[in-house]
Backbone as JSON Lines, residues from 0, in Angstrom:
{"i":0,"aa":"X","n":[110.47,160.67,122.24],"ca":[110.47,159.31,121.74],"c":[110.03,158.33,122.83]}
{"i":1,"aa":"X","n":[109.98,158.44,124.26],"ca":[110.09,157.85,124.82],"c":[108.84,157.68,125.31]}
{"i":2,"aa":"X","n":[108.17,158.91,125.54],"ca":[106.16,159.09,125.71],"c":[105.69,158.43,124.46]}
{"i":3,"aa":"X","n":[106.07,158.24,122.74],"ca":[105.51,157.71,122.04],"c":[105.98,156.31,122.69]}
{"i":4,"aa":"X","n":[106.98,155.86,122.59],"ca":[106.93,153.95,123.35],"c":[106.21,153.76,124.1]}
{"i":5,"aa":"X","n":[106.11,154.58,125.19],"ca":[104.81,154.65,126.51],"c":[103.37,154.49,126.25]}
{"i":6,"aa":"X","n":[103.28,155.49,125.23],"ca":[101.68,155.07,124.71],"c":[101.57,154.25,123.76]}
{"i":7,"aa":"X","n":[102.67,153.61,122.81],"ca":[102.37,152.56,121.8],"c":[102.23,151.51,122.92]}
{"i":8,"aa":"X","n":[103.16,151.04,124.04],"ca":[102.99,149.77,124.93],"c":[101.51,150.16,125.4]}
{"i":9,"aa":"X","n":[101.19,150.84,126.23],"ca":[99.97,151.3,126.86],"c":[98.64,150.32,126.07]}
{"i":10,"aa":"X","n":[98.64,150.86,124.9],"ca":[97.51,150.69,123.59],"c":[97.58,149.13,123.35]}
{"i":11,"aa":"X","n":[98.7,148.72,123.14],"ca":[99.07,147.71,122.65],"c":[98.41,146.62,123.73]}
{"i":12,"aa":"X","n":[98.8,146.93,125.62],"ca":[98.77,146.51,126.35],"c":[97.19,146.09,126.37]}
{"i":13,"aa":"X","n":[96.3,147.33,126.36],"ca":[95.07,147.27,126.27],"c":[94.32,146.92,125.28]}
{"i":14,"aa":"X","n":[94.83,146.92,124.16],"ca":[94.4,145.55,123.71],"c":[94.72,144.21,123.56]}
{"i":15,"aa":"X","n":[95.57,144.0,123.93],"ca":[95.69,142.23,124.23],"c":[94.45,142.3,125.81]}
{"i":16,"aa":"X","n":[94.27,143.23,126.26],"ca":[93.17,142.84,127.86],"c":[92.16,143.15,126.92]}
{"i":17,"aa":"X","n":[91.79,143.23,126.4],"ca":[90.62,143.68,125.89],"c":[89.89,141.99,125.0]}
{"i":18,"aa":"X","n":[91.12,141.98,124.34],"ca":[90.85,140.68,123.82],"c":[90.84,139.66,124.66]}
{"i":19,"aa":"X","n":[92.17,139.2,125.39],"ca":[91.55,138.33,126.65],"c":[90.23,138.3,127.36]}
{"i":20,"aa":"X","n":[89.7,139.6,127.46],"ca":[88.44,139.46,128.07],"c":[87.57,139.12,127.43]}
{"i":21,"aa":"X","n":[87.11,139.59,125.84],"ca":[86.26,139.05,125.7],"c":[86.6,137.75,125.15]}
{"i":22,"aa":"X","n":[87.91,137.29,124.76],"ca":[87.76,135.46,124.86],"c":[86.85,134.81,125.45]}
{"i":23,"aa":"X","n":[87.61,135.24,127.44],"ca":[86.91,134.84,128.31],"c":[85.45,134.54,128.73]}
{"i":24,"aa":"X","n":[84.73,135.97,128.07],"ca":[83.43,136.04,127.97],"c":[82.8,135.11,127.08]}
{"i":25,"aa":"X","n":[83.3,134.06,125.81],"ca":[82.58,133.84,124.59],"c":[82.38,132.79,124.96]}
{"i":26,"aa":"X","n":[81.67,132.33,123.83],"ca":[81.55,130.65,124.3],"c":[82.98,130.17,123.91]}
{"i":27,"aa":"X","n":[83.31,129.99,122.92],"ca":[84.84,129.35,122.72],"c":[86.01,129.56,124.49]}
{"i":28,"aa":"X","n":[85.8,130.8,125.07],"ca":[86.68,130.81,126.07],"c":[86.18,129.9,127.39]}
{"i":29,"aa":"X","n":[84.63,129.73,127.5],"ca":[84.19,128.87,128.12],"c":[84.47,127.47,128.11]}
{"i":30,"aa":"X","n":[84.24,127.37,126.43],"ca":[84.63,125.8,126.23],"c":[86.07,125.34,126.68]}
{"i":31,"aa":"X","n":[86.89,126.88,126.66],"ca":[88.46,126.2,126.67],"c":[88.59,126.11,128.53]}
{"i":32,"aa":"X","n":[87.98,127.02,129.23],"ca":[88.6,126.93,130.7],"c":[87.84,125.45,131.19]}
{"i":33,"aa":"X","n":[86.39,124.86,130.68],"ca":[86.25,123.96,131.0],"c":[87.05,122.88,130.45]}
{"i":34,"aa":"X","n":[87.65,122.86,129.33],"ca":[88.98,122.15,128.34],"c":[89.57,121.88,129.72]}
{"i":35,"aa":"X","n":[90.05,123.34,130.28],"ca":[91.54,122.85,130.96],"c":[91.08,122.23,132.02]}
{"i":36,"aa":"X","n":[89.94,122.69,132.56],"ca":[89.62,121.94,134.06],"c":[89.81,120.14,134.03]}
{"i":37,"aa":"X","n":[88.59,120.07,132.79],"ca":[89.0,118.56,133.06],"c":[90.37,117.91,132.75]}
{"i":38,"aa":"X","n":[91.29,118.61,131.61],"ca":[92.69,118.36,131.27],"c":[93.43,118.14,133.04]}
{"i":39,"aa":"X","n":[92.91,119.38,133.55],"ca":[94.06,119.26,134.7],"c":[93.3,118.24,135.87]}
{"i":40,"aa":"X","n":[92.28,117.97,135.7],"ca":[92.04,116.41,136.75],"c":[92.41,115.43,135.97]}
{"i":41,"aa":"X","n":[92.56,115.09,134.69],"ca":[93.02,113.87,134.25],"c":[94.46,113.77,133.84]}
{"i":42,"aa":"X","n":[94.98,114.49,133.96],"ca":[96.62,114.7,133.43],"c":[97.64,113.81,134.98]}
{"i":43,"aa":"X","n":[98.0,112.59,134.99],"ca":[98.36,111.98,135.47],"c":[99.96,112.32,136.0]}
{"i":44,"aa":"X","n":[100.66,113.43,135.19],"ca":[102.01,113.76,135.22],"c":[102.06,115.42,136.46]}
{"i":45,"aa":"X","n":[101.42,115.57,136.54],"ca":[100.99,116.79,137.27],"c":[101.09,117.8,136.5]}
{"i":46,"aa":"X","n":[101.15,118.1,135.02],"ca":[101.03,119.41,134.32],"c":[100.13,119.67,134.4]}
{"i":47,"aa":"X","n":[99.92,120.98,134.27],"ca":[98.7,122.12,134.44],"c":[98.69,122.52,132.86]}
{"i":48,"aa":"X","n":[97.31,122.67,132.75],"ca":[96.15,123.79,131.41],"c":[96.16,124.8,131.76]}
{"i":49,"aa":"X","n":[96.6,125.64,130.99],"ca":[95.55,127.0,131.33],"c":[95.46,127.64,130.07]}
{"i":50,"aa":"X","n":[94.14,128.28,130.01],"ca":[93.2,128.63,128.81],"c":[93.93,129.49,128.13]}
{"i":51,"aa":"X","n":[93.92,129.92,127.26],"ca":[94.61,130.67,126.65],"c":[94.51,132.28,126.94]}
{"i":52,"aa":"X","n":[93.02,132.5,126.94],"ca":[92.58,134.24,127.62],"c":[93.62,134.68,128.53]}
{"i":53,"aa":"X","n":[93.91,133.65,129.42],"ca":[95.03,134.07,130.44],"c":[95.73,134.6,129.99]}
{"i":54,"aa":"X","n":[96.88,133.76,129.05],"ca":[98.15,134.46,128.41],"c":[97.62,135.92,127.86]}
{"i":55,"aa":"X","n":[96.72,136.02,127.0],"ca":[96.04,137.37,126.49],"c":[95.91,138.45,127.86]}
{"i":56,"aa":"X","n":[95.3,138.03,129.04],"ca":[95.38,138.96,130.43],"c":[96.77,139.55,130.68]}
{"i":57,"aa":"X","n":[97.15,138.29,131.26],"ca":[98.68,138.57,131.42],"c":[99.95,139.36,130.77]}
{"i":58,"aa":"X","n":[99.65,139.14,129.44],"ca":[100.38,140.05,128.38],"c":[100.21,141.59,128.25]}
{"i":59,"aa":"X","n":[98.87,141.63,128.32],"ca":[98.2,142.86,127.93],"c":[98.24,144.19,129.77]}
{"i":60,"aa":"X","n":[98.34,143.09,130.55],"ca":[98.88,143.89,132.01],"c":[100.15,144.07,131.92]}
{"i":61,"aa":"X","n":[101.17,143.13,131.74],"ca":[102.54,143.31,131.3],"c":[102.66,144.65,130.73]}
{"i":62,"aa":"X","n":[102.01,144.79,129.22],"ca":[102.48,145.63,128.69],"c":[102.3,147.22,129.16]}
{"i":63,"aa":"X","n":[101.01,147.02,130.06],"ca":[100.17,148.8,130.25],"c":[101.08,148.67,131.28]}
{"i":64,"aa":"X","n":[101.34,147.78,132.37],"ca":[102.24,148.24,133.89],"c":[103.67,148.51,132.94]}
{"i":65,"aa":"X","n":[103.97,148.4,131.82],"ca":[105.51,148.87,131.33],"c":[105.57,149.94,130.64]}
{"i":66,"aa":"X","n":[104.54,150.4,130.01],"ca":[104.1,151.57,129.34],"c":[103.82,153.13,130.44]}
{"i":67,"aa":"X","n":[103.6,152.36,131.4],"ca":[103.08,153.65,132.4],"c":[104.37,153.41,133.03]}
{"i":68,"aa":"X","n":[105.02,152.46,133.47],"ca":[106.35,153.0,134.34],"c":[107.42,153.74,133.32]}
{"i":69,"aa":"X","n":[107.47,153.9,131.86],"ca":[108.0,153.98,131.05],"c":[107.78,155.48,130.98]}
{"i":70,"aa":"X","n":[106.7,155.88,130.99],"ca":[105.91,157.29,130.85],"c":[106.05,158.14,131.8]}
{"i":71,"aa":"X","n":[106.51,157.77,133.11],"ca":[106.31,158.09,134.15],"c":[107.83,158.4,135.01]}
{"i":72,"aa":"X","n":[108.49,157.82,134.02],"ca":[109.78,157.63,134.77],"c":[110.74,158.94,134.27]}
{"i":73,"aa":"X","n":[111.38,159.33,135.39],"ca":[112.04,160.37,134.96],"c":[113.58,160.59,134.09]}
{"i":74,"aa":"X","n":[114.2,161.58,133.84],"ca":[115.37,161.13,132.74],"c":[116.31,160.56,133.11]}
{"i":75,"aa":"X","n":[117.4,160.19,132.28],"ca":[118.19,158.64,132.79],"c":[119.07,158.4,133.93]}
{"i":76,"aa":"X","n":[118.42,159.57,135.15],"ca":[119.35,159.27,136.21],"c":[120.97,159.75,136.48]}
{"i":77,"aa":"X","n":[121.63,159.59,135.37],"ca":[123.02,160.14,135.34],"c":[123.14,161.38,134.58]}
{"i":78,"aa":"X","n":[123.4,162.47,135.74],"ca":[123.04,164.19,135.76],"c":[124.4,164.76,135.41]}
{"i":79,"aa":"X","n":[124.83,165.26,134.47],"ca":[126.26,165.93,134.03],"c":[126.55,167.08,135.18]}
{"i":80,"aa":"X","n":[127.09,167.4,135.74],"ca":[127.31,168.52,136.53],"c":[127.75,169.85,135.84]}
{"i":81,"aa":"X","n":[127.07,170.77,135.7],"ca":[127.16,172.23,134.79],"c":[128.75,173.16,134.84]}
């Protein structure tokens, strides 16, 4: 059960990067990082923009770095003595 969670996060992970990237690549993701640039020189309060692809990056690394430590990790540590 625990290799299927591993590879559903994994998949899952890689595609939210998959999609972030090509956001990034389109014109719409262009239009938005230049969105935020000028948002964040005119925003008088000091909040920050950031494009949305990001969150899509970020998520989609989240999920594959939790899927592979998940996959990878060995059983739960507390060993019954025989």
């Amino acid at each position: 059960m625990k290799r299927l969670l591993a590879i559903v996060l994994i998949a899952a992970g890689a595609y939210l990067f998959f999609m972030g990237a090509s956001r990034r690549n389109s014109f719409i993701g262009h239009v938005d990082t230049e969105a935020s640039k000028l948002a964040n020189s005119v925003d008088a309060n000091g909040g920050t923009s950031v494009p949305k692809h990001i969150f899509y990056l970020a998520a989609g690394a989240i999920l594959v770095l939790g899927g592979v430590a998940l996959g990878f990790r060995s059983g739960s540590g507390i060993k019954a003595n025989p």
